[in-house]
Biotite code that builds the C-alpha atoms (Angstrom):
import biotite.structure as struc

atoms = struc.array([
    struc.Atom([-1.948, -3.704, 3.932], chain_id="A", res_id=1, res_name="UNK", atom_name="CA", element="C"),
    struc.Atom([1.629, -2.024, 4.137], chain_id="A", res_id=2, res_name="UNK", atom_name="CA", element="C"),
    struc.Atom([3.048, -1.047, 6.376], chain_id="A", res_id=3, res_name="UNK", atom_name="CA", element="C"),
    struc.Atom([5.165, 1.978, 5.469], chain_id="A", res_id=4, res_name="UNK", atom_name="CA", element="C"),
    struc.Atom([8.255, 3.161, 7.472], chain_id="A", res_id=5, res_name="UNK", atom_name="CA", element="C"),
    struc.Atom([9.844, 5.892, 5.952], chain_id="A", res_id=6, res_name="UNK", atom_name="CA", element="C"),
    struc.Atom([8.845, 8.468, 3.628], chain_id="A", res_id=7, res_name="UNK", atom_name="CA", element="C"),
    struc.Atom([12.030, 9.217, 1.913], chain_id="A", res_id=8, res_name="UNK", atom_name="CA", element="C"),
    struc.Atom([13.008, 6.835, -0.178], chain_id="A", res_id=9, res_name="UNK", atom_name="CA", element="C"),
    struc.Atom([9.335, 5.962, -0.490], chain_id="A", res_id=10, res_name="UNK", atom_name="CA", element="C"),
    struc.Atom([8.897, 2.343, -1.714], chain_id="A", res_id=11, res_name="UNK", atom_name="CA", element="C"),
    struc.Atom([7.648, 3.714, -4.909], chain_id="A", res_id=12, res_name="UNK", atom_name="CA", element="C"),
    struc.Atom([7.792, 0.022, -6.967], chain_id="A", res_id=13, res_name="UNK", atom_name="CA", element="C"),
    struc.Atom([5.845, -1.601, -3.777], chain_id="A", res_id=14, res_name="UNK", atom_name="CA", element="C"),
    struc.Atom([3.135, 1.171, -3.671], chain_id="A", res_id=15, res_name="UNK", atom_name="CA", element="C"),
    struc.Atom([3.147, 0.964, -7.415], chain_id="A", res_id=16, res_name="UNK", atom_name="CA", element="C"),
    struc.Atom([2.247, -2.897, -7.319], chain_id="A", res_id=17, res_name="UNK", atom_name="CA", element="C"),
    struc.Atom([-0.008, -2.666, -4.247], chain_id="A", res_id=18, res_name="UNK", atom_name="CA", element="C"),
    struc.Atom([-2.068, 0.066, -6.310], chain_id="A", res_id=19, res_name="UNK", atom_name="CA", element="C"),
    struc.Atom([-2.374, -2.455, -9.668], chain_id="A", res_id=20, res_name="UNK", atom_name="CA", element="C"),
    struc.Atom([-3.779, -5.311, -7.172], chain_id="A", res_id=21, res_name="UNK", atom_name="CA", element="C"),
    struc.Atom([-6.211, -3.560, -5.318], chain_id="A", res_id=22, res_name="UNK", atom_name="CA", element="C"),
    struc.Atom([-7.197, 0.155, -7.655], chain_id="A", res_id=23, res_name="UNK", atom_name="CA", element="C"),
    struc.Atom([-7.596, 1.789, -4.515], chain_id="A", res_id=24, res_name="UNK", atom_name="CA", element="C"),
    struc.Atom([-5.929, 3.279, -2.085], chain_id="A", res_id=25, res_name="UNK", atom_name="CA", element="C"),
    struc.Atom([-6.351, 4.581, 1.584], chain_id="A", res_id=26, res_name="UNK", atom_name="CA", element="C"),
    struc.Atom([-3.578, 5.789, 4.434], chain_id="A", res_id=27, res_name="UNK", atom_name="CA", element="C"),
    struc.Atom([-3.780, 5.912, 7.894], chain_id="A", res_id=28, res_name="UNK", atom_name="CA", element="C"),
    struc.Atom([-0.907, 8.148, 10.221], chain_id="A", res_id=29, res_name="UNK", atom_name="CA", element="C"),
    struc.Atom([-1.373, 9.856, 13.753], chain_id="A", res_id=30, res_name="UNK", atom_name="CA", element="C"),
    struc.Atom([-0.145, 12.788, 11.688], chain_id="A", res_id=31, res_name="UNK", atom_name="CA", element="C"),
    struc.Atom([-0.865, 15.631, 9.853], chain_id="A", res_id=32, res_name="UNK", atom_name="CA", element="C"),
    struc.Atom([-3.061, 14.672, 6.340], chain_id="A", res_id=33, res_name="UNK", atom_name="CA", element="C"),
    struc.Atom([-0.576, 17.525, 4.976], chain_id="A", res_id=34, res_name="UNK", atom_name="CA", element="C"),
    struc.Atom([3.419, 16.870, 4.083], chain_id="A", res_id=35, res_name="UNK", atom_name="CA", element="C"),
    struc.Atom([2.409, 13.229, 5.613], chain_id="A", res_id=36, res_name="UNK", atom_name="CA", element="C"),
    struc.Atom([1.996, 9.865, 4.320], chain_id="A", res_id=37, res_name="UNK", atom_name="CA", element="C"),
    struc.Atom([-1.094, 10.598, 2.070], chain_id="A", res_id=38, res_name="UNK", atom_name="CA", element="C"),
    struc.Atom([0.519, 13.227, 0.840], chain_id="A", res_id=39, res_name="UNK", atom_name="CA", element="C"),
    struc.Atom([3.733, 11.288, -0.326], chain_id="A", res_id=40, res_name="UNK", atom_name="CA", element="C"),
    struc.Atom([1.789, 8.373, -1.370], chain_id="A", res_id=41, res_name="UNK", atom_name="CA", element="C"),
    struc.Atom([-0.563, 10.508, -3.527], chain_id="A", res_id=42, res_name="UNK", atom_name="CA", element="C"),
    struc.Atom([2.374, 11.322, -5.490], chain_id="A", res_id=43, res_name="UNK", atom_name="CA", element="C"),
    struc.Atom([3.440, 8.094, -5.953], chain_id="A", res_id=44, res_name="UNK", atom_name="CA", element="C"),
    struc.Atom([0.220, 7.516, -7.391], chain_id="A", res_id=45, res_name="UNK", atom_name="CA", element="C"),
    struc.Atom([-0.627, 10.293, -9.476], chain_id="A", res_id=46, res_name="UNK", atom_name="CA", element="C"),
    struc.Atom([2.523, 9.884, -11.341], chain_id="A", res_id=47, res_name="UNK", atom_name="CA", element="C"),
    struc.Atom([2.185, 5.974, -11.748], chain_id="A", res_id=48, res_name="UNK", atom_name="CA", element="C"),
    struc.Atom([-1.666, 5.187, -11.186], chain_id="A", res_id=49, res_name="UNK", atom_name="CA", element="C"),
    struc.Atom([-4.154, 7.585, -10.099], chain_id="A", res_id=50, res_name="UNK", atom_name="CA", element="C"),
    struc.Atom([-6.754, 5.640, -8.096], chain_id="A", res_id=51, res_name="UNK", atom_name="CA", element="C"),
    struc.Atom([-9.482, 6.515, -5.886], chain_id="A", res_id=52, res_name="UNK", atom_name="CA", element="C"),
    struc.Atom([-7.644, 7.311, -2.255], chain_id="A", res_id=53, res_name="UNK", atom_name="CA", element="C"),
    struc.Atom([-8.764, 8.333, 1.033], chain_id="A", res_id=54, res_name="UNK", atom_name="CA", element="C"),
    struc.Atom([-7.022, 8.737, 3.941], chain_id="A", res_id=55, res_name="UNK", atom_name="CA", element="C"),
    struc.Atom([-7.463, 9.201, 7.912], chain_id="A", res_id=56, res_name="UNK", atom_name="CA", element="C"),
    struc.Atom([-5.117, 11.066, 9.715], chain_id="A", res_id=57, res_name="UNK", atom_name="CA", element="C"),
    struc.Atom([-5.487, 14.672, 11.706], chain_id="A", res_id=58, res_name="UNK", atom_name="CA", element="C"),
    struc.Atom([-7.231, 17.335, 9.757], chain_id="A", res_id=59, res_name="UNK", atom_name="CA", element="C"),
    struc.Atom([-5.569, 20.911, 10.089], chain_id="A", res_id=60, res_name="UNK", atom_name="CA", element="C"),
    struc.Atom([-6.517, 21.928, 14.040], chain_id="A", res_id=61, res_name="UNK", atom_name="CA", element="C"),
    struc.Atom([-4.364, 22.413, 17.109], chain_id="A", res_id=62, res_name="UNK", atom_name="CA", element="C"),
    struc.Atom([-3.009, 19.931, 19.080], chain_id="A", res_id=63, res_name="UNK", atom_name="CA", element="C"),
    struc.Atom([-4.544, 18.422, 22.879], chain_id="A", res_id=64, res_name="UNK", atom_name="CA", element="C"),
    struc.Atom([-4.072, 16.575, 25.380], chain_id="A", res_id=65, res_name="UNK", atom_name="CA", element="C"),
    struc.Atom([-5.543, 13.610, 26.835], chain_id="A", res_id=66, res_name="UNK", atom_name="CA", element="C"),
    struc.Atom([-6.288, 9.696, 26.966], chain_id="A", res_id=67, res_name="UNK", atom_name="CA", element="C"),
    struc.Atom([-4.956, 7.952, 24.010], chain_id="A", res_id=68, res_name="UNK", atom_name="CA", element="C"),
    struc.Atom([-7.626, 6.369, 22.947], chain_id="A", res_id=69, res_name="UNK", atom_name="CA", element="C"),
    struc.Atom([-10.205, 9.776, 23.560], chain_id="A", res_id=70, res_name="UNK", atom_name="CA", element="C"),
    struc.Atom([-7.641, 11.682, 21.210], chain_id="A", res_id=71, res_name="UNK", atom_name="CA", element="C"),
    struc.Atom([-7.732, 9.120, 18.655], chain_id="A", res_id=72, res_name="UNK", atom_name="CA", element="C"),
    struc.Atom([-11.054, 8.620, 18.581], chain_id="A", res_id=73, res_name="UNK", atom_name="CA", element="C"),
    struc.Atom([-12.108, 12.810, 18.364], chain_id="A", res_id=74, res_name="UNK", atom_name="CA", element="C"),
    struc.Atom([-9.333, 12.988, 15.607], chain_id="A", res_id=75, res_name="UNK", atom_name="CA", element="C"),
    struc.Atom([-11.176, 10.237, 13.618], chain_id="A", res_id=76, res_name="UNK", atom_name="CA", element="C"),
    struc.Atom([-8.133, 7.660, 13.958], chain_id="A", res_id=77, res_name="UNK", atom_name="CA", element="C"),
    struc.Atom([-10.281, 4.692, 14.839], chain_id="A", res_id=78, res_name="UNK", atom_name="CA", element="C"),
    struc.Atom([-11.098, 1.233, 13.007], chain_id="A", res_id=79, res_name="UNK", atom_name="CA", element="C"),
    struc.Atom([-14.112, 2.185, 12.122], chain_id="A", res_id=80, res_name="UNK", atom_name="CA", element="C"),
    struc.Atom([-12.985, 5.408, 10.462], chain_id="A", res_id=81, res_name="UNK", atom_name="CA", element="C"),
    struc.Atom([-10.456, 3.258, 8.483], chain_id="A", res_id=82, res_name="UNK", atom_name="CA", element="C"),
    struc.Atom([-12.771, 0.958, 7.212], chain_id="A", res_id=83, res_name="UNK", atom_name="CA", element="C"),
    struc.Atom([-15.158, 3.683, 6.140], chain_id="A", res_id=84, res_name="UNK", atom_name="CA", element="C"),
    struc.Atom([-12.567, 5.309, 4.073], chain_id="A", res_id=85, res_name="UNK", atom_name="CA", element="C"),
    struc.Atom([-11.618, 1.965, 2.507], chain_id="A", res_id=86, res_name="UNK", atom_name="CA", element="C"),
    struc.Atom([-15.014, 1.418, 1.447], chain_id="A", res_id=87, res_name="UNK", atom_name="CA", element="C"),
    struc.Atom([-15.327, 5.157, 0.494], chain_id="A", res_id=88, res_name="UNK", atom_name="CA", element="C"),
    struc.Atom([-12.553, 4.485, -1.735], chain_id="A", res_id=89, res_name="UNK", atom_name="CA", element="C"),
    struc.Atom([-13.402, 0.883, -2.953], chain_id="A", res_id=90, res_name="UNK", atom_name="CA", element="C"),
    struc.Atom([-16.626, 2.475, -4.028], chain_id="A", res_id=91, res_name="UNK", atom_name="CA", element="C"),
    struc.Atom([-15.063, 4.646, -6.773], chain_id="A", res_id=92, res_name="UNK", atom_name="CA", element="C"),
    struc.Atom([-13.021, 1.899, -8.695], chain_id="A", res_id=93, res_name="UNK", atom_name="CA", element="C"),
    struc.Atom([-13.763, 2.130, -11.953], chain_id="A", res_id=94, res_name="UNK", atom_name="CA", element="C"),
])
């Protein structure tokens, strides 16, 4: 797991060696899947290593309001979403 920070500079060398170890990849933001994290770190990869990737984060839809956890979990932000995505993703390693 990494734990990214920023988005620009992207730590394109420890993305780069984090793809080679594992062949996979998957993201998780409480933001938009769009001008986000995936989207950055699908660049990253399709320039150095393209590798199965998946991703949880908010689709395209409108905002609300509510209890943390009840806004996660109807945004699909939850463990278990994660770790169906990583498995998603393991799944098409070649």
């Amino acid at each position: 797991m990494i734990e990214i920070h920023t988005l620009k500079p992207i730590d394109a060398e420890l993305l780069a060696a984090s793809i080679s170890k594992t062949g996979a990849v998957v993201t998780a933001e409480e933001h938009s899947r769009y001008g986000g994290l995936f989207s950055a770190v699908a660049e990253v990869a399709a320039e150095m290593k393209p590798v199965p990737m998946g991703h949880v984060a908010i689709e395209d839809r409108f905002g609300e309001s509510g209890q943390y956890d009840e806004i996660m979990a109807s945004c699909g932000l939850t463990v278990e979403h994660i770790v169906a995505e990583a498995k998603a993703a393991a799944a098409r390693r070649r």
